[in-house]
C-alpha positions in Angstrom: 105.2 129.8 37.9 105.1 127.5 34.6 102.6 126.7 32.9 103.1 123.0 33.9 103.3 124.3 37.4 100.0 123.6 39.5 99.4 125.7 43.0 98.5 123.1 45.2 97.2 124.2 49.5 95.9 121.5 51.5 94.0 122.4 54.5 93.5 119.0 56.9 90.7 118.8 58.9 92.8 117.2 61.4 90.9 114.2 63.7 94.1 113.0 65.1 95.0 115.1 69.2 98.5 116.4 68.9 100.6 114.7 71.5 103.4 116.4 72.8 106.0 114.7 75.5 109.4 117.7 75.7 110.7 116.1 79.3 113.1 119.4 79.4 112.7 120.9 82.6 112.8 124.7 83.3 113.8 126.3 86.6 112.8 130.2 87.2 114.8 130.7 90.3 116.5 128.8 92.9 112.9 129.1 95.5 110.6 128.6 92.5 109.1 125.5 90.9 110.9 123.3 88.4 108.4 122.3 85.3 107.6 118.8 85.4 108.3 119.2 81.4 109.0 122.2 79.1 105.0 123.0 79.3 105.0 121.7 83.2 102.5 119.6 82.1 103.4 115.9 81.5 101.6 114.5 84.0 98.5 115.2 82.0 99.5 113.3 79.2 100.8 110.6 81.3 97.5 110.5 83.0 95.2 110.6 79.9 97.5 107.7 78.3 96.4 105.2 81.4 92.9 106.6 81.0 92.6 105.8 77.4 94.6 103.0 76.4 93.1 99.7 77.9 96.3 97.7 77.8 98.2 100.7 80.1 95.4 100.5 82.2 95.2 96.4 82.3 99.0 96.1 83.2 99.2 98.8 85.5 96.2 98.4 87.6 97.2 94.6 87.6 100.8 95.6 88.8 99.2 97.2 91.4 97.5 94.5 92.7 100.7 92.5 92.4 102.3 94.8 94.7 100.1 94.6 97.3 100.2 90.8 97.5 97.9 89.1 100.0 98.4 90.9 102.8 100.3 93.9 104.6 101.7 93.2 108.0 102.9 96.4 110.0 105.9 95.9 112.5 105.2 96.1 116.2 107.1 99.2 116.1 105.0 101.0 114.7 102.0 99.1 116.0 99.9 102.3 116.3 99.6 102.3 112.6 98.2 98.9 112.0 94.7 100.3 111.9 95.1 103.5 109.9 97.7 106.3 109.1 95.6 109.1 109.4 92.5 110.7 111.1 90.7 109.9 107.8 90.8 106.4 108.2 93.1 105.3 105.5 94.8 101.8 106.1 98.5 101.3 105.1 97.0 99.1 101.9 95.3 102.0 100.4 98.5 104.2 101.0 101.1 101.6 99.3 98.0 101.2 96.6 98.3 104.9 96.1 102.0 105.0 96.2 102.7 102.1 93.8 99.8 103.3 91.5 101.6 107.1 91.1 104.7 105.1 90.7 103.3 103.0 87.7 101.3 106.0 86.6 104.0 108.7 86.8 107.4 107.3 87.6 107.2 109.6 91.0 105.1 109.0 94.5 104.2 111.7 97.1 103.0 111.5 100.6 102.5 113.9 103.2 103.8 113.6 106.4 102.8 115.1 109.7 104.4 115.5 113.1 103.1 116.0 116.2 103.8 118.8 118.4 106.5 116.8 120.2 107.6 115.9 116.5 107.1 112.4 116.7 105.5 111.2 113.4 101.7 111.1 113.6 100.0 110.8 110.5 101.0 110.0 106.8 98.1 111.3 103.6 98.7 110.3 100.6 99.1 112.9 97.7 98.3 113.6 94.1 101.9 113.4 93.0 100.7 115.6 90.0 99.8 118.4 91.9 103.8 118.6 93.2 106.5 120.1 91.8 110.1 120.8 93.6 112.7 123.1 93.5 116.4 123.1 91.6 117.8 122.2 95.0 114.7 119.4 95.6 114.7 121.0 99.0 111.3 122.2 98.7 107.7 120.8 97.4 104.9 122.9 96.1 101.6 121.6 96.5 98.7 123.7 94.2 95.1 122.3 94.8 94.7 122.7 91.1 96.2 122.0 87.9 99.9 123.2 86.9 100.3 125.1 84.3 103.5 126.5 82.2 103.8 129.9 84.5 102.2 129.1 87.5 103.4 130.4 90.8 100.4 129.9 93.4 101.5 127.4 95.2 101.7 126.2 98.8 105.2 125.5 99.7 106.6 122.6 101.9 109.6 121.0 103.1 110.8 117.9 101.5 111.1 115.3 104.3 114.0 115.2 106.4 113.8 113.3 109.8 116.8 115.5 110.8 115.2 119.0 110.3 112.0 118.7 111.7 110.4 122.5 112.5 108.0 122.6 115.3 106.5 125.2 114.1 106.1 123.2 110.4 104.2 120.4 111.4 104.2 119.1 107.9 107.0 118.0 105.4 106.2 115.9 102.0 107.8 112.9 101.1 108.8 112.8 97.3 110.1 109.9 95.8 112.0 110.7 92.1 114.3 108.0 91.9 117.7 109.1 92.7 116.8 112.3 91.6 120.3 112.5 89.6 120.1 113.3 85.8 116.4 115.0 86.2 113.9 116.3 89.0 111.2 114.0 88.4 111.7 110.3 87.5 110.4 109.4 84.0 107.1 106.9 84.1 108.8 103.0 83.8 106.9 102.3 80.8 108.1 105.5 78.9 109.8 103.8 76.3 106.5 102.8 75.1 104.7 105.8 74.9 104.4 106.1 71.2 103.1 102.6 71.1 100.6 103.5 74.2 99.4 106.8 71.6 99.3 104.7 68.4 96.7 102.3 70.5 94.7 105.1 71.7 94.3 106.6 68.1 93.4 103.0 66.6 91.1 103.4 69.0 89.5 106.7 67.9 90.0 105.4 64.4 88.3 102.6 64.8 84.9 104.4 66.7 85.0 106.7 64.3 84.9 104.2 61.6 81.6 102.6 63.4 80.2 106.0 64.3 80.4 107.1 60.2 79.1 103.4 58.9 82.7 102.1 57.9 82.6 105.1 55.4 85.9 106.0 53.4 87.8 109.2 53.9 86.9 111.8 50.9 88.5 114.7 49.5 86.7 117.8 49.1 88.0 119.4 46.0 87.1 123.5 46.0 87.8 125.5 42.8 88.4 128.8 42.1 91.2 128.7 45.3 92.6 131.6 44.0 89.6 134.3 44.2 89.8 133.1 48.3 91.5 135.1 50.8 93.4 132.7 53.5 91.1 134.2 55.8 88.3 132.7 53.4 90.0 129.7 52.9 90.1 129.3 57.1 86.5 130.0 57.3 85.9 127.5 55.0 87.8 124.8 56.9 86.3 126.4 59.9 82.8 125.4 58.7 83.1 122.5 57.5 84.6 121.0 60.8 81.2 122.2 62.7 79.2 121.0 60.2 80.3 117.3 60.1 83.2 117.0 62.5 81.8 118.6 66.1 83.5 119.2 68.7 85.6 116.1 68.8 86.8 116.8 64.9 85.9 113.1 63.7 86.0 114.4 60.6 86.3 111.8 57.0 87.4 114.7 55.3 90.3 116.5 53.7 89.9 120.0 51.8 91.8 120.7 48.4 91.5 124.4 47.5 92.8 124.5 44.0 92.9 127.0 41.6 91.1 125.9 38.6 88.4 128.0 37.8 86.1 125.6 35.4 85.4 123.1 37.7 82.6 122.8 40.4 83.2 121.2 43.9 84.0 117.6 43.8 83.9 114.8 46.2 86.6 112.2 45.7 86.1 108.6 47.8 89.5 107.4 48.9 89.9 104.0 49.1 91.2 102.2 52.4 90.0 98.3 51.7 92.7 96.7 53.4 92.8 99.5 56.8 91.0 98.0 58.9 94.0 94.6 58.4 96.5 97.5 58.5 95.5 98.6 61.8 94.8 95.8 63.8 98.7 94.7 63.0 99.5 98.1 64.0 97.9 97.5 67.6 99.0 94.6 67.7 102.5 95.7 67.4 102.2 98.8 69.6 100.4 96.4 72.1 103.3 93.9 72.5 105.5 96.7 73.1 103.9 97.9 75.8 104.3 94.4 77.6 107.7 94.7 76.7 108.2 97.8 78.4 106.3 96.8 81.7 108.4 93.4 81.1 105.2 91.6 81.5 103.5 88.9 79.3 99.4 89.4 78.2 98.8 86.4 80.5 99.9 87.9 83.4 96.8 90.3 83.3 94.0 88.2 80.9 95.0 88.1 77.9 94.6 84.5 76.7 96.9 83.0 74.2 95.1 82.6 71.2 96.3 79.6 69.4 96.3 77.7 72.4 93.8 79.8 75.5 94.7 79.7 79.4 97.8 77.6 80.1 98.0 77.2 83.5 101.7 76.3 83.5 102.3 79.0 81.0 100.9 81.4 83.6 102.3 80.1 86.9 105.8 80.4 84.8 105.4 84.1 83.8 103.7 84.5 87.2 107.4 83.4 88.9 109.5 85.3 86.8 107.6 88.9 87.3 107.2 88.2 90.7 110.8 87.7 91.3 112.3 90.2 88.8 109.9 93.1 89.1 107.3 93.0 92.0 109.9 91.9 94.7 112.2 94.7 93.7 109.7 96.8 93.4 108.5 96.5 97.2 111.7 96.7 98.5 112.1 99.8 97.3 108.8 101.1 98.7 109.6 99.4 101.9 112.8 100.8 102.3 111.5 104.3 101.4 109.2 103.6 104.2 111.3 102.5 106.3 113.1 106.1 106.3 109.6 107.7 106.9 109.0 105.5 110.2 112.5 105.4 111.1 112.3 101.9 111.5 113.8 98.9 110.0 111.2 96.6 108.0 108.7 98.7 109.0 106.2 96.4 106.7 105.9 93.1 105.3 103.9 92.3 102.1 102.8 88.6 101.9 103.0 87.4 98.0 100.1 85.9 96.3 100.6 82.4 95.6 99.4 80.5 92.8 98.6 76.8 93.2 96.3 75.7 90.8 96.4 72.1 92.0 94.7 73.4 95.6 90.7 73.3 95.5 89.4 76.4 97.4 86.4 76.1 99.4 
């Protein structure tokens, strides 16, 4: 090393989650579970992105509800479902709620289905998709009560429905739904392509609290001397303690540590200046915002979101209203009514009445 050379370690406290989304799947053995991702745990991230990031949330639960139009009519063949689908007392809206939820959620649905001992069909539950995984054949389901993880084997297993192979002695089989089930096991969530603009609004997000919770204060740089009388195990301990002492559990720290090695200098605290973040951000969200819209193919007005240079436009709404009814909800029902259809064994075995918006009608 020079003399002009300078030994430089940076140690972050880091306030920002790691994310990780590796959709590689991993199969241990033809009768074993396939990961639902290399670390058989995407559906957690998928699941925490819905929970955290408002628009997801907006646009899916609205979907949802979308789907489900104004009412459910059951076929008179199978008239003894009209009530309920199971003992439990679940009607056939909260099952399609639950299936087209998962499917918005996840990109995959699952529903249990049970048989009688004359195997006629007899009830239908729905099921945490999350808790399923199948095998390389997608033969098989295995249902675990609790969470996945990367070398889990307890699991219960099932058959994967199949009206032609019903066991008497295996009352119950498990509808999966993955799509066509072609290039991967599971189906990938329909508003994948958005995922790092679903992450970059959750961590706005964080930013922003954080910014309140600290009083708008800028981040600083602690500068440590003497860097090179400190052991890395020293140097971890130091980081160590200064997360617990201002970051907590949730590491909202404002601070970055600079271990140099100058030996005549005490420790400083250096303000860095972010004026123009809070401008910088808010064009970031807006941006990762839009493309989440995108990706649903949906427009903000659709689920609230008023325009802002001119509010609610009725006409502006009823249009967008038409054009996602027609190019995703309707496609999107036939394809859970056919894949109900092959449950029942029954043509049209539903029908889902669309909403329909006239804003010139006066409701009583």
């Amino acid at each position: 090393m020079t003399d002009k050379e300078i030994e430089i370690n940076l140690s972050i406290v880091d306030t920002i989650k790691k994310y990780s989304y590796d959709p590689i799947e991993l199969t241990y053995g033809a009768n074993t579970p396939v990961s639902w991702g290399r670390d058989n745990d995407i559906p957690s991230l998928l699941r925490n992105c819905y929970e955290q990031s408002a628009t997801l949330k907006s646009i899916i639960d609205g979907s949802v509800n979308y789907v489900l139009g104004s009412e459910i009519m059951v076929s008179d063949d199978i008239a003894c479902f009209n009530e309920q689908v199971n003992s439990r007392g679940t009607t056939m809206r909260q099952l399609i709620e639950h299936i087209a939820s998962d499917y918005y959620k996840y990109g995959n649905f699952a529903i249990q289905v049970i048989y009688s001992k004359m195997g006629t069909l007899c009830e239908l539950y729905p099921l945490d998709v999350t808790r399923c995984r199948l095998n390389e054949s997608q033969t098989k389901v295995y249902y675990s009560k609790k969470a996945w993880t990367k070398y889990q084997t307890k699991a219960e297993e099932f058959d994967r429905f199949n009206r032609k192979n019903i066991n008497p002695e295996k009352k119950t089989q498990i509808y999966f739904y993955n799509g066509n089930g072609i290039n991967a096991t599971y189906s990938k969530a329909p508003w994948i392509g958005a995922l790092n603009d679903v992450l970059t609004e959750i961590e706005i997000g964080k930013y922003s609290l954080n910014s309140v919770s600290n009083g708008f204060q800028a981040r600083y740089i602690v500068n440590i001397p003497s860097a090179n009388n400190l052991t890395q195990e020293q140097k971890d301990l130091v980081e160590k303690r200064f997360k617990e002492k201002f970051s907590g559990v949730d590491t909202n720290s404002n601070f970055m540590l600079y271990f140099n090695g100058n030996d005549k200098d005490g420790i400083k605290i250096e303000k860095m200046e972010v004026d123009d973040a809070p401008e910088k951000f808010i064009a970031i969200k807006e941006n990762a915002r839009s493309n989440i819209y995108t990706s649903l193919r949906c427009t903000p007005t659709l689920f609230g979101l008023l325009n802002q240079s001119s509010g609610f436009n009725s006409q502006e709404y009823s249009s967008a209203f038409k054009l996602f009814q027609k190019t995703v909800i309707e496609p999107f029902q036939k394809m859970l009514i056919e894949n109900l259809d092959k449950i029942f064994g029954v043509k049209d075995c539903i029908e889902i009445k669309p909403f329909e918006i006239d804003f010139d009608k006066n409701d009583d």
